[in-house]
N, C-alpha and C positions, 0 to 999 in steps of 0.2 A: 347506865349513865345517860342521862336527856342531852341529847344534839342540840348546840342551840339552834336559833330558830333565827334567824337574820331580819327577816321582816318584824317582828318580836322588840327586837332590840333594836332595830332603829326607831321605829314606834316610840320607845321608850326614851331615847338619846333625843326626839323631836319636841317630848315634852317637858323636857327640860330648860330651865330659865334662860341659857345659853343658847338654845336652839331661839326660844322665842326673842330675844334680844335683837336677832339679827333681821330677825322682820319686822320691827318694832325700827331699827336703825334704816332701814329703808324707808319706811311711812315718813318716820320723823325728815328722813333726809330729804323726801320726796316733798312736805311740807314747805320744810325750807328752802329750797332749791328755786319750787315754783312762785313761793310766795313774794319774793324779789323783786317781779317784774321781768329775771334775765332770762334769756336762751329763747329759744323757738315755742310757741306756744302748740304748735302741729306737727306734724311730719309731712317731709315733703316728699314725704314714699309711695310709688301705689301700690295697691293692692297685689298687684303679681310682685314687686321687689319685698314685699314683706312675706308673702308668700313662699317665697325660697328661702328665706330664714330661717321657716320651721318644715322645710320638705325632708323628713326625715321617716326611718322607719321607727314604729313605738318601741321603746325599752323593753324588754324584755327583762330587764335587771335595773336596780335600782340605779342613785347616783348619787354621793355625798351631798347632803345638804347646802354645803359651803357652796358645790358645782349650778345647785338649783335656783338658790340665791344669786350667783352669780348673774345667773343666764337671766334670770328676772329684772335685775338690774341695768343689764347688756341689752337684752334682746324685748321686752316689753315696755319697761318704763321708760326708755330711751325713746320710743314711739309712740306712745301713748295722745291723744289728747291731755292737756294740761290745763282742768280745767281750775287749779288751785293758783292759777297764772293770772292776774290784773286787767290783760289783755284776751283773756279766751272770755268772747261776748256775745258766742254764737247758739246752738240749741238752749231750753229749758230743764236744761241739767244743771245742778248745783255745785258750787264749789261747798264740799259737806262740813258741817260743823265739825271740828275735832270729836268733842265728848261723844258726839255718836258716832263717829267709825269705830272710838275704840271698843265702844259698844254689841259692835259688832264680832267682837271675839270672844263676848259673854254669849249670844246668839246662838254662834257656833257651839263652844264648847259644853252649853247645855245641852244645845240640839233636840230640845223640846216640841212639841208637833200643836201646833194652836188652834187645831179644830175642835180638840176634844178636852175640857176642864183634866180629868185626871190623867194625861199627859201632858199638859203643862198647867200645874195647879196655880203659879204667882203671876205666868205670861196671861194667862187669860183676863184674871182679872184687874190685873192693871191694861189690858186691852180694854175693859168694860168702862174702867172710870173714866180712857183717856177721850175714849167715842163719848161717854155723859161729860167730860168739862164740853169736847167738841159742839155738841149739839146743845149745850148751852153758851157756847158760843153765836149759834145759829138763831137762836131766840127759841128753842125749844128745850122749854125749861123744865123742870120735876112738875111743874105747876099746868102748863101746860098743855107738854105732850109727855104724861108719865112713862109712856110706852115707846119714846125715840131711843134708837140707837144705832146698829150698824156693824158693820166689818170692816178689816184691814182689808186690802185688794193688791194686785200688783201694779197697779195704778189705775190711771181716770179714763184706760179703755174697758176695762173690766167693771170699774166700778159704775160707769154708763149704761154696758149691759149690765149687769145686775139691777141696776135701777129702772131697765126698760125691760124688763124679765118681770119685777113686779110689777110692773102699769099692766105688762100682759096679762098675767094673772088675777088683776084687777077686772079687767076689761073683758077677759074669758076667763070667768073662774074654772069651767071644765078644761082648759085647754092642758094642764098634765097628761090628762088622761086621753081626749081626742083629736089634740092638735091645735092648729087656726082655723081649720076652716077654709072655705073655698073662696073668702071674703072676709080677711080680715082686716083689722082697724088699719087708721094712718096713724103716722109718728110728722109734727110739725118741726123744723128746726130751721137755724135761720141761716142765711147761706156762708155765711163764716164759720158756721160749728166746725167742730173738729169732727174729724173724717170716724171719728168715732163712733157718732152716732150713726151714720150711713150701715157702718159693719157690724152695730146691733142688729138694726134691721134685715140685714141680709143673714145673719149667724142665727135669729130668731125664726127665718123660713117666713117675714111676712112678705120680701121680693120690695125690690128698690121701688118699684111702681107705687108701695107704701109711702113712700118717703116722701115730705113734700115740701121744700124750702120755700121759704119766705125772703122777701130781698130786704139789704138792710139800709141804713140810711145813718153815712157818719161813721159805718165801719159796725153799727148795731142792728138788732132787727127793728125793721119799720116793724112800730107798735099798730099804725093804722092797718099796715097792710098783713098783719096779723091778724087784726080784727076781722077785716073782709073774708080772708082765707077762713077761719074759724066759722063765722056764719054762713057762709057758703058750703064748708064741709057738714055741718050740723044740721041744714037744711036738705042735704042732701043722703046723711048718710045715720043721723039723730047721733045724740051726745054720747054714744057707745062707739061710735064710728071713727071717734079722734081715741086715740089710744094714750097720746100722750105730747104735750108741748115740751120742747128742749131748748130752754135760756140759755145763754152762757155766760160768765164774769170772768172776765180776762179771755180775751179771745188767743187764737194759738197765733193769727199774721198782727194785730194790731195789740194787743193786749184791751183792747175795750170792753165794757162791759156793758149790756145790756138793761133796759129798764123792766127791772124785779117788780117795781110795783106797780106799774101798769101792766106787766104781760101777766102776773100775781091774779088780778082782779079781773082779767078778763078768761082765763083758766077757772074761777072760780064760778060766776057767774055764768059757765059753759057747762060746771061739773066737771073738768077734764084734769088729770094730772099733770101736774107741774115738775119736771125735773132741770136742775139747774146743775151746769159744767161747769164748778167753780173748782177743777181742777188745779188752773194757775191762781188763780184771784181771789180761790176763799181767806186764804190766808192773810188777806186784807185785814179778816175779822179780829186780828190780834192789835191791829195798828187803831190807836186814837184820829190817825189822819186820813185814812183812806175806807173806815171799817162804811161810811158813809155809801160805798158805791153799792153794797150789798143789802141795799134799804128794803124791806120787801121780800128779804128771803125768807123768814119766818113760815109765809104761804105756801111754800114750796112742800113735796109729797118725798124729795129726793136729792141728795146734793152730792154729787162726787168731786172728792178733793186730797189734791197730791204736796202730803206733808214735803218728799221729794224735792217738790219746785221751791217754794218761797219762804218755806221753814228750811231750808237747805240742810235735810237730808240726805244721807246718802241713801242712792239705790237700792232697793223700791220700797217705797212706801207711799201705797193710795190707800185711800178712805171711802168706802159710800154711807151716809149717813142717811136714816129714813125717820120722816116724824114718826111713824108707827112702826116698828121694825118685826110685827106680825107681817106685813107686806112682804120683807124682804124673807122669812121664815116660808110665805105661801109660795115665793118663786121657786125654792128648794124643796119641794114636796117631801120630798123620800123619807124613808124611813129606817134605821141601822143600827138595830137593836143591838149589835156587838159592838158600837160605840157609841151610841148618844141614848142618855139614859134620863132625860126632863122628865117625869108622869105628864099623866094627860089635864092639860090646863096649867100647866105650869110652866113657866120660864125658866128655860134650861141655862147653864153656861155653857154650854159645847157651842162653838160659831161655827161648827161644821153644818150644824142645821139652816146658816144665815149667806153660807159660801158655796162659789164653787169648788173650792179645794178642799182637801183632806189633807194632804200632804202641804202644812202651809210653816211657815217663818213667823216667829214671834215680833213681826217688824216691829209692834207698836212700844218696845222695849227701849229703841234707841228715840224715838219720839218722846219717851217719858223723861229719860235722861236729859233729851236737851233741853225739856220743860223745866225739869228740876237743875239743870246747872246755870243756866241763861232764864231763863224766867220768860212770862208770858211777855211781859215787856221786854225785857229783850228781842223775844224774835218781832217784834212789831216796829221795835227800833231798827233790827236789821232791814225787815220789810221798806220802810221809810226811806232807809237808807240808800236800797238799791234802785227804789225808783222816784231818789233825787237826782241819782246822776243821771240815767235815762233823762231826765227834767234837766241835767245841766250840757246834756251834748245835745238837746232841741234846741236850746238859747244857742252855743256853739257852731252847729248851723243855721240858724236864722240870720245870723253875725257874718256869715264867709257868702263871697260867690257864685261859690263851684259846686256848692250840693245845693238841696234843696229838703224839709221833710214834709211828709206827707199827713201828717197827722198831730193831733195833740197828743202828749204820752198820757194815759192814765194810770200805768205801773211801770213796769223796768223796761217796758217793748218798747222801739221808736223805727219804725219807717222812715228812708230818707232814699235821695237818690244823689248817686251824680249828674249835674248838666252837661257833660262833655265839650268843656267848653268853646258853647255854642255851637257848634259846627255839627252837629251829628241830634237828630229826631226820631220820633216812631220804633220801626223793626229795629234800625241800626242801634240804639240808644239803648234801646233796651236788653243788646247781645254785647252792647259795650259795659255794661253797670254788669251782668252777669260772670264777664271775661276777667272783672276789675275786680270782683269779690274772691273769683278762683286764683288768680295770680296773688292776690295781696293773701289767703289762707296760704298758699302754696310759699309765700317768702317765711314763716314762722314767724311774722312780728305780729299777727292778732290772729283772731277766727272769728265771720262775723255770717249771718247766715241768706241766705234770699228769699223773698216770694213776687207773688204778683199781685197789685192792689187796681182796679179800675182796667186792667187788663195791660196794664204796665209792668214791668221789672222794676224792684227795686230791693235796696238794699233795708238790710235787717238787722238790729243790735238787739238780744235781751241780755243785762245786766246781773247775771247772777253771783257773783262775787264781792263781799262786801269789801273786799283788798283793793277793789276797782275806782279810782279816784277822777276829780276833774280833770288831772293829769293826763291820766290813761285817755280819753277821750280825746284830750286836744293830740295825744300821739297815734291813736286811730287816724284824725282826719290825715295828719299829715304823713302816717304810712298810705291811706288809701292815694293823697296827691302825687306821691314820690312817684308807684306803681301807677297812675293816670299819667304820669308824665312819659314814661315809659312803653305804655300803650300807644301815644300820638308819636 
């Protein structure tokens, strides 16, 4: 007689509809709960009081499901960031479209591995079509750029490097084999990029000394002073010596974008590679109103872009898209004969030849979903939507006399500050607008985020939640006044 087998049968008792139900009845309730507008959008716990919540030794033996639920209930989502909350308007993380979380348990439960076509034979290729609607988004069309495409990434630091991984490869075709070199190229980027490009270059072995910002103008890179730096590096070092310029569309402190088609046309007329960090801001391209700011991406060699952010995505899913995706195939040299089976000259399906993973998630599966449930217009509607209200707490403060903003919005970011009213400048001003952001997160009525613009502190709203109304904004300003009034 066979002993049962305990692990076996619970296994078995998990897969059952009743087991699923109950995590299906969290999401849903977690849904609803946060959708409201009510309760604390944060925790106002630190890190050591959360900490003793789970200081435990590991189970050694299972735990009824009901008990695991529980605790998930109790002891995570009672803490969580709530970012499906009206009022949480702080990082570049999205409140996720429903159809793709659920999406998400088709994911799982295939558990398909997306480097390789015959381990996931359907995720691949709807990976293939959704990077060609993508890149015909981009203006690289069948027509074209026959040969545009790309990969999924874990987002827009990866997908930077990989796109600066081809320019290298570009730039030193031997470099697989012999390195950089004792003198390798520069990488230009303008001094708002995201810190991402920096950690290319240093992950790449070319040493930060490569890196060379350019100053911007408006929250963008100065075009002229683009120009200068480019002729001076080319004179100095000839067209093989820039490895690669880095645009950006939608910046990570302003959300601004950059001019595509002037920095376009003077990358070309250099010979140099263009890669554009439309990480936040590609997704413009679905919108009739905003697809305008990405005029000029066409030119581009490279574009990384995070469905995640403004397609509101759940976690993770980035894109790098390449007009020639032999480029992104030369960064990946290698060769693995017990998985990637393309002949020679031929275009394989395995994206294991176009990534660095092997071990990767068929992200682009919940992407297809939310394309197919909400429509291109749809997420372009959504896009719209989030950075009208961005547009309608500018007018909101422009209107009062205790803030100020700093910027025009171009997408859902908006810069602003408090004036403290009047009595407080400089250092102090600027330890008070920081003090005002931690205390108003710390009461659970919003989360909103900081940086420093011109060498000031100031406050930071990005709007990722289409639940997020003119409402929720006029009740920002007057939780930030409640907690300023508190602070004097």
């Amino acid at each position: 007689m066979t002993t049962p087998d305990p692990v076996l049968e619970a296994i078995a008792l998990d897969a059952a509809p009743e087991a699923a139900a109950e995590f299906v009845r969290l999401t849903t309730g977690y849904f609803a709960a946060t959708g409201t507008g009510a309760g604390p959008v944060s925790t106002p716990h630190s890190p050591a009081e959360l900490s003793r919540r789970f200081d435990e030794p590991m189970p050694r033996a299972g735990h009824a499901l009901r008990e695991v639920i529980a605790r998930l209930e109790r002891d995570v989502l009672a803490d969580c960031n709530r970012l499906t909350h009206p009022m949480a308007m702080g990082h570049q993380v999205s409140a996720p479209l429903p159809a793709a979380v659920w999406t998400e348990m088709i994911t799982a439960v295939v558990n398909n591995s997306g480097a390789v076509w015959e381990m996931s034979p359907t995720g691949t290729v709807i990976e293939a079509r959704l990077l060609r609607w993508m890149c015909d988004l981009v203006g690289w069309t069948p027509a074209s750029a026959p040969r545009a495409g790309g990969t999924f990434t874990s987002g827009g630091t990866e997908a930077t490097l990989a796109a600066l991984l081809s320019a290298r490869s570009a730039a030193i075709p031997d470099v697989w084999t012999n390195g950089v070199g004792a003198d390798p190229p520069v990488v230009v980027y303008g001094e708002h990029a995201h810190y991402a490009v920096t950690r290319a270059v240093g992950e790449m072995g070319l040493g930060l000394r490569r890196a060379v910002p350019v100053p911007t103008r408006d929250h963008r890179m100065d075009v002229e002073a683009l120009a200068r730096t480019l002729g001076l590096l080319t004179s100095e070092r000839g067209a093989r010596g820039v490895m690669a310029v880095v645009a950006t569309a939608g910046s990570t402190p302003t959300g601004s974008f950059d001019d595509l088609e002037a920095i376009g046309a003077l990358c070309e007329s250099h010979g140099i590679w263009l890669h554009v960090d439309g990480a936040h801001g590609a997704s413009s391209l679905f919108s009739a109103s905003h697809a305008h700011r990405l005029r000029g991406l066409a030119v581009a060699r490279s574009l990384a872009w995070d469905p995640h952010k403004m397609m509101l995505i759940p976690l993770s899913a980035g894109v790098v898209l390449m007009r020639d995706e032999r480029d992104l195939e030369a960064a990946f040299a290698q060769r693995a004969p017990y998985l990637f089976h393309g002949g020679e000259g031929e275009r394989t399906w395995d994206q294991g030849v176009r990534s660095f993973l092997c071990s990767r998630r068929v992200d682009a599966l919940k992407v297809w979903v939310a394309i197919q449930r909400y429509g291109a217009d749809g997420i372009g509607a959504l896009y719209d939507r989030l950075c009208g209200m961005a547009r309608a707490l500018h007018e909101e403060i422009r209107a009062s006399d205790d803030f100020e903003v700093m910027h025009e919005p171009e997408c859902n970011i908006l810069c602003f500050r408090w004036r403290g009213g009047g009595a407080l400048e400089g250092d102090a001003l600027d330890a008070a607008n920081r003090d005002l952001r931690e205390r108003y997160n710390r009461s659970g009525k919003g989360w909103i985020t900081t940086t420093v613009l011109g060498g000031r502190r100031v406050l930071r709203v990005a709007v990722m939640n289409p639940a997020t109304t003119v409402e929720h904004m006029r009740r920002l300003l007057a939780g930030l006044r409640e907690v300023a009034r508190g602070m004097a």
